[in-house]
N, C-alpha and C positions, 0 to 999 in steps of 0.2 A: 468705701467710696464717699467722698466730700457730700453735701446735698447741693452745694451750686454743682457740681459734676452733674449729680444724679438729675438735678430738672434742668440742665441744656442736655442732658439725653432724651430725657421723657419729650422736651420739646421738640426736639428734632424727630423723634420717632411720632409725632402727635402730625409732625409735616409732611413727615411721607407717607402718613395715612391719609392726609389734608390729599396728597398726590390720587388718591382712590378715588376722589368723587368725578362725577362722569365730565363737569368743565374745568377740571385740573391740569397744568400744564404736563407733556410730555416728559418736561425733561428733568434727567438724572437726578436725582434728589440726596444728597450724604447722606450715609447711614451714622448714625451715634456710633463716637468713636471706643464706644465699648463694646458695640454688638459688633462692629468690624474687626476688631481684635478677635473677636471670639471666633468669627467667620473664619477666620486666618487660621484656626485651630485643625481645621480640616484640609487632610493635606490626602492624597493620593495614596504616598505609599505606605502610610498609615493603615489607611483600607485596605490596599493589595495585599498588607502583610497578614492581613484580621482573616481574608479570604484565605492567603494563601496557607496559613495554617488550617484551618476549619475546613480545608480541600484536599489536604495532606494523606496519604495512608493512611496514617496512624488513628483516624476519625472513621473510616471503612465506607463513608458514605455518609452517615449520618441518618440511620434510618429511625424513625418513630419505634419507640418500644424496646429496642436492641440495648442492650449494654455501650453500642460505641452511639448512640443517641443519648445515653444517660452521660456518657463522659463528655459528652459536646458541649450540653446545659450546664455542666460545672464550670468548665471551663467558659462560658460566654459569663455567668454567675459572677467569676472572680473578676473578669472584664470590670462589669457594671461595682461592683463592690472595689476594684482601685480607682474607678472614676470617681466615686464618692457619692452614688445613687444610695438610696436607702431602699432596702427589703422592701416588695407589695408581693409576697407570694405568702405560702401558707405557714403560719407557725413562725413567723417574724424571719422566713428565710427570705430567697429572690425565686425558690420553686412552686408554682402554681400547677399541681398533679390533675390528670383527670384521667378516664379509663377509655382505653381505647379496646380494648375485648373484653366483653363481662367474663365472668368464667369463676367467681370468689363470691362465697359467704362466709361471714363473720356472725358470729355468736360472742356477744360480750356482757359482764356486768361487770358492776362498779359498785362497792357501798363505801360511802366515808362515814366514819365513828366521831363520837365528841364526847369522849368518857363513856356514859352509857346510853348515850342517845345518837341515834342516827339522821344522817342530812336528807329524809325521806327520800323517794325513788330518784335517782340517777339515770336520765338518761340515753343513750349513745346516739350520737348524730345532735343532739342537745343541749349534752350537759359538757360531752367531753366524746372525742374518738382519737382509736389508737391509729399512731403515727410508724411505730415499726413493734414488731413482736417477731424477737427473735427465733426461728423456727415455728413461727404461726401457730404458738398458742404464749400463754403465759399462765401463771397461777402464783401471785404475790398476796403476803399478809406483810404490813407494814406501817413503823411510824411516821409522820409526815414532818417535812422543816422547810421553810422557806431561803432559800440561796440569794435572791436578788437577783443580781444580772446573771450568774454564773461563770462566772472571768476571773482567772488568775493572771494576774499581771505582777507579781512582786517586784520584776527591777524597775516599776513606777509607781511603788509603795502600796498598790491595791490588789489584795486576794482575797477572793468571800469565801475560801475556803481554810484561811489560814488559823482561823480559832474556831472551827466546827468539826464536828466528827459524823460524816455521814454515811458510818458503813451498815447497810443494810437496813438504810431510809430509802423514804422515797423524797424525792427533792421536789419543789417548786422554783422554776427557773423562769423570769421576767425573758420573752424575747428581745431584740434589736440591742444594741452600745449603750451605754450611761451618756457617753461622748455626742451620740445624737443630739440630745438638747439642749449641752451643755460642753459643746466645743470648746468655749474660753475657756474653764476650768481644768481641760487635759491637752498635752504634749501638741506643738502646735499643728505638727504633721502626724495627722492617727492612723494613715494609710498602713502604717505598718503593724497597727493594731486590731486590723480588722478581722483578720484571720481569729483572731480569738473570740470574734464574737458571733461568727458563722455559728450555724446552727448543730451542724457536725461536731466542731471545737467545742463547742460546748458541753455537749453531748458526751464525747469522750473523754473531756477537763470529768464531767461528775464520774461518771463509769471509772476512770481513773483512782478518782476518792473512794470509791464501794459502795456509789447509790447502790440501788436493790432495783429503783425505777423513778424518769425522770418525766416529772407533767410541768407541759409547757404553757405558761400562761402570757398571753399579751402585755406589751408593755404598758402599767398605767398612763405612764406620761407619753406615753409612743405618738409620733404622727396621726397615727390612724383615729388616735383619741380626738386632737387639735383641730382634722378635719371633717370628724362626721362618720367616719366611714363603719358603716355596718361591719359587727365581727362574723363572720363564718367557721362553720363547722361541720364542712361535707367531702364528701370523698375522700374516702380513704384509701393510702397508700402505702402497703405493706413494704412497694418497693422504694421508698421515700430516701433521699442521700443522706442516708447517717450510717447505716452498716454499724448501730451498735450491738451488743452484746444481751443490755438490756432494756427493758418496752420502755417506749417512748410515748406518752398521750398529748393530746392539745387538749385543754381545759378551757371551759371559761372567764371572763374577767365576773360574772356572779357568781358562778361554784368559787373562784380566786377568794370573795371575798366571806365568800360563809364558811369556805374551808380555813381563813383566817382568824373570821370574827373581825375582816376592818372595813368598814365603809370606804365603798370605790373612791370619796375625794383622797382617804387618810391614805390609803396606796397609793393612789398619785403622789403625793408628800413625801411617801417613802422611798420611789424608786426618783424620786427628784431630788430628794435629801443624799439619797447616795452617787446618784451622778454629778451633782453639782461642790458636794463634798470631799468629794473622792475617799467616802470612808465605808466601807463593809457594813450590813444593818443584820446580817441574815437573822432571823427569828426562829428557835424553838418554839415548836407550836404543842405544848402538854394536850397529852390524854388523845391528839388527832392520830386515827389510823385509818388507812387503804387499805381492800379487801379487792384486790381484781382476779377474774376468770376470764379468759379470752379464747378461743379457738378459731381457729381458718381454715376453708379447707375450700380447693380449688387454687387456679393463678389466674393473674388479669395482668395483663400489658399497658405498660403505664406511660404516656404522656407529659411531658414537662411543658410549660410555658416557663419563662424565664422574666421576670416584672421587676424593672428597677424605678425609683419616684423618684421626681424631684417636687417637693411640696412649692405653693406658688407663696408669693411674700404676702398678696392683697388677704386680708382676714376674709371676706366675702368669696372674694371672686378665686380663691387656692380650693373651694369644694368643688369647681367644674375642671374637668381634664380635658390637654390637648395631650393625644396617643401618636405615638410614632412604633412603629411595628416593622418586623422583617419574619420572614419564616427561614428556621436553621437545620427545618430538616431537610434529606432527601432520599432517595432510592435506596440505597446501599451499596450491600454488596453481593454479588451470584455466586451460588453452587461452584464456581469455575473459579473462582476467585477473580473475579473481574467488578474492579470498583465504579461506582458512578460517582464522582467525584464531585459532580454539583457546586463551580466554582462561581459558575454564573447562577446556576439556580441551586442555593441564595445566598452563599457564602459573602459575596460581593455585596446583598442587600443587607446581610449583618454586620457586614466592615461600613458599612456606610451608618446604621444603625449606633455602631458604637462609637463614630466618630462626631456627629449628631451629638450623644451624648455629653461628650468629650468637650463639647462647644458650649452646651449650654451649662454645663457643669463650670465654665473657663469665666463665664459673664460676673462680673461683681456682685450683680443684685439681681437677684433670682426674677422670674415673668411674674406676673401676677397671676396667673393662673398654676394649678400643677399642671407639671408634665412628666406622662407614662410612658417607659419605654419597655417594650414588649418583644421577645425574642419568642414566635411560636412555635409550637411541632404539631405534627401530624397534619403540616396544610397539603402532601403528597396523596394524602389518601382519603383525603376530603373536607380537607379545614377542619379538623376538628377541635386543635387547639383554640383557635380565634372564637368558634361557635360556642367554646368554650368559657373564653374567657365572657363573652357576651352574656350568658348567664350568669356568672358568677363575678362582675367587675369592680377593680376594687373602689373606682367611685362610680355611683349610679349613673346606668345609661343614659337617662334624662340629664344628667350632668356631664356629660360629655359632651365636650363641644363638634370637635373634629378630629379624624383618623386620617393620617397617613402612613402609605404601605410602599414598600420598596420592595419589589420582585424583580429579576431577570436585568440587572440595572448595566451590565458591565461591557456588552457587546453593539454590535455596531457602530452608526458614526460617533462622534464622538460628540458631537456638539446639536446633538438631537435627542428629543425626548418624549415618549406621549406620557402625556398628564392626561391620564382618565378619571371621570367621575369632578369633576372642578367646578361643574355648573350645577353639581348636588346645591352648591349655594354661590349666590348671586354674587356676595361678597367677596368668598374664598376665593370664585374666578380673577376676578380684578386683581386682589391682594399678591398671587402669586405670580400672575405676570407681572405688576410691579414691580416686587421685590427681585426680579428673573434680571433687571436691569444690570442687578448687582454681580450676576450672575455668567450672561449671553449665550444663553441655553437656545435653541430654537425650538420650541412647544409646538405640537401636537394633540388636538383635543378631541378624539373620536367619539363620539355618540352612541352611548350604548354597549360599549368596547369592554370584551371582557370581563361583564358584572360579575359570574358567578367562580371566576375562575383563578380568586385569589383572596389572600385575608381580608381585606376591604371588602367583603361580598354583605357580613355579617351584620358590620357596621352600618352600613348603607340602611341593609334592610329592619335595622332597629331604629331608621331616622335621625341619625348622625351624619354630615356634611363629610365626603371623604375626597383624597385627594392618591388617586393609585401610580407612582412612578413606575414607569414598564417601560425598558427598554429592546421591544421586538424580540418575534423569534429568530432566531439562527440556526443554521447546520447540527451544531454541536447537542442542541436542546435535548435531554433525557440520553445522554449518552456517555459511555466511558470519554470520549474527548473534550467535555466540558470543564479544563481546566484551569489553575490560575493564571497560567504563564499566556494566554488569551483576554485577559481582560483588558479593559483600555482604560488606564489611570486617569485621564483628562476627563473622562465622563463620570468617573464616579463620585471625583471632587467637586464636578458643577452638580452632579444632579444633590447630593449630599448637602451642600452650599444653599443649591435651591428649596430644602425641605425643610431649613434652619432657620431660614430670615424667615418662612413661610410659618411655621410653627411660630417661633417669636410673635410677628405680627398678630398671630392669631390669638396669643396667651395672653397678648398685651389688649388688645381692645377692652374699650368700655361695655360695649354691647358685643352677645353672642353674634355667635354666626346664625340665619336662617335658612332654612333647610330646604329645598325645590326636591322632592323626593321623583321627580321626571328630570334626570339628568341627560 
């Protein structure tokens, strides 16, 4: 994008903010003819189709915990990974696990060797936890080697495994693309390269070579380095999407560098030397050996959040996040084989979610803010996902500006909508009936409507401004007949429409939102 482009957009969008103040004129204000393109992005059957698959048989419902719950999150997963979102879940995947029945203990150690000295106590939940253990235990003695990104790519001249032999190593594998930070340097369209860099491909690319066992370390140069964001190392998930053969760990970027010997900038250099190079670095590491013991015993019911980033342009203002959220579970399926098919509850709120996406991914020059898009589970059985994430977020709650949530979006009239929660902040109120212009949605703002009984509940109550799109109950609500071939296309595309310019606006300001926690 030219920069005379880019500040007659910023001005124009500086004008329809101009529009927000309480003696501003009423009328219709042009949106920047970029963020109207994008808006444009959002089309109807788009959405319909996002539901109408994610409402399909073939999903059973989508219940939290289930196998056809695990294959939901992949599939919403690969969604966000062709839009071009970057990983915010655990282990440089899009999966953010949490447990929804305790019911597992884990017994682990870990010692790493350096000739004849040890990297004193290791340990779990710390230093490092396992990510899968096949058959729930494991018992490995082994050399260690650094792989780099862990991608084989040969027909674009790059494979880190093509001069190393790593049968019956244990691997160190960089999460997220090389192409991440160094898009000019690789094939213009990498969509078709992303598969390779899922966490699973990856996984299976080393397993494929003859690791012995693969620990996964943060990327140095990764986003999450650029913006701040605390690294985590909790909850463990034995039932994690990789289905490999052999254990899988998260490690840290400090164990990364002592199991190295390289000072965290000199990794940064390396995994940015090799992305921007496009040349293989992997590293022998002499005399390093892994010692693991692992045992499991019990099972726990596992939880997916599904988190894709879009990091913001402004150097400051890309540490605070605007969250746009949908929950992808529902009921399932009965004893009788009778599905709940859950087209409106929420299939419809994640076709809108993705299309959201879709738009802001479409814009030339990214908001100034990040923005998180967040696919939940377990909000059927009592938000657990969301409560989850709220614990564990990948940018700090204090740094979150605003949440919007999209539940039940697809029924009724068509040109009606209650926007609950909007007077959480002074601001967000005004902002999104303005931008509604764009829109001709007819708003609804009930008072007190619904606080506990949806993913916005969490948000609210950690004092973040939310803004909950809810489309009424109906007939259908919790029933085998809620499905796609009922949803009403005109409403999904304005309400989805409305939650775009509304986010934008919000990513875009100079100043936060402030928060009226008496909405």
């Amino acid at each position: 994008m030219k920069i005379g482009s880019y500040l007659l957009a910023l001005a124009s969008g500086l004008f329809l903010l101009a529009g927000l103040l309480p003696n501003a004129s009423k009328a219709q204000t042009p949106l920047p003819p970029e963020v109207h393109r994008a808006l444009l992005v959002i089309r109807s059957q788009d959405i319909i189709e996002h539901a109408k698959i994610l409402s399909s048989p073939g999903f059973e419902g989508r219940k939290a915990g289930t196998p056809a719950g695990r294959r939901s999150a992949i599939h919403i997963a690969n969604d966000f990974r062709q839009i071009g979102l970057l990983p915010g879940g655990r282990a440089g995947s899009f999966y953010s696990p949490f447990k929804i029945q305790l019911g597992y203990k884990i017994k682990s150690e870990m010692q790493i060797t350096i000739g004849d000295k040890t990297l004193g106590e290791l340990k779990w939940g710390e230093d490092y936890i396992p990510l899968n253990l096949p058959g729930g235990k494991a018992d490995i003695a082994a050399a260690c080697l650094l792989i780099g990104y862990g991608i084989s790519l040969p027909r674009h001249g790059f494979d880190e495994y093509g001069q190393v032999d790593i049968r019956d190593k244990a691997v160190i594998i960089f999460t997220s693309a090389p192409w991440h930070n160094f898009r000019q340097q690789w094939p213009e369209d990498t969509s078709n390269l992303e598969k390779s860099a899922a966490l699973a491909a990856k996984i299976k690319n080393a397993e494929k070579h003859g690791a012995a066992c693969v620990l996964l370390a943060a990327n140095p140069a990764g986003w999450r380095k650029q913006l701040g964001v605390k690294e985590q190392l909790k909850v463990p998930d034995l039932n994690f999407p990789v289905n490999s053969a052999v254990p899988v760990l998260q490690i840290t970027r400090d164990l990364l560098a002592r199991m190295t010997m390289l000072s965290l900038p000199e990794l940064r250099m390396l995994a940015s030397d090799i992305a921007r190079d496009r040349t293989p670095q992997s590293l022998a590491l002499p005399g390093r050996r892994l010692r693991l013991r692992a045992l499991v015993s019990g099972k726990a019911w596992i939880g997916r959040n599904i988190i894709g980033v879009l990091p913001g342009r402004d150097e400051k203002l890309r540490k605070e996040a605007v969250i746009i959220g949908a929950h992808y579970d529902h009921l399932g399926e009965l004893d009788n084989d009778t599905i709940f098919f859950g087209a409106n509850d929420n299939a419809a709120g994640v076709g809108a979610l993705i299309a959201v996406a879709e738009a802001f991914a479409a814009l030339p020059m990214r908001p100034r803010r990040t923005v998180i898009f967040i696919a939940f589970d377990a909000e059927e059985i009592g938000r657990i996902g969301s409560t989850s994430y709220v614990k564990r977020p990948v940018i700090p709650v204090a740094q979150t500006v605003l949440m919007i949530n999209f539940d039940m979006i697809g029924r009724n009239d068509a040109d009606h909508i209650y926007a609950v929660g909007t007077t959480s902040s002074p601001e967000l109120h005004q902002i999104h009936q303005q931008v509604n212009q764009h829109v001709g949605l007819r708003l609804t703002h009930p008072q007190s409507y619904r606080l506990g009984l949806s993913d916005h509940s969490a948000f609210y109550y950690a004092g973040i401004p939310i803004m909950y799109l809810f489309g009424g109950l109906e007939p259908n609500y919790h029933s085998p007949r809620d499905t796609w071939d009922k949803l009403v296309p005109a409403k999904v595309e304005k309400v989805a429409r409305l939650a775009f310019l509304t986010a934008w606006q919000v990513a875009e300001l100079p100043q936060r939102l402030t928060f009226n926690k008496k909405y």
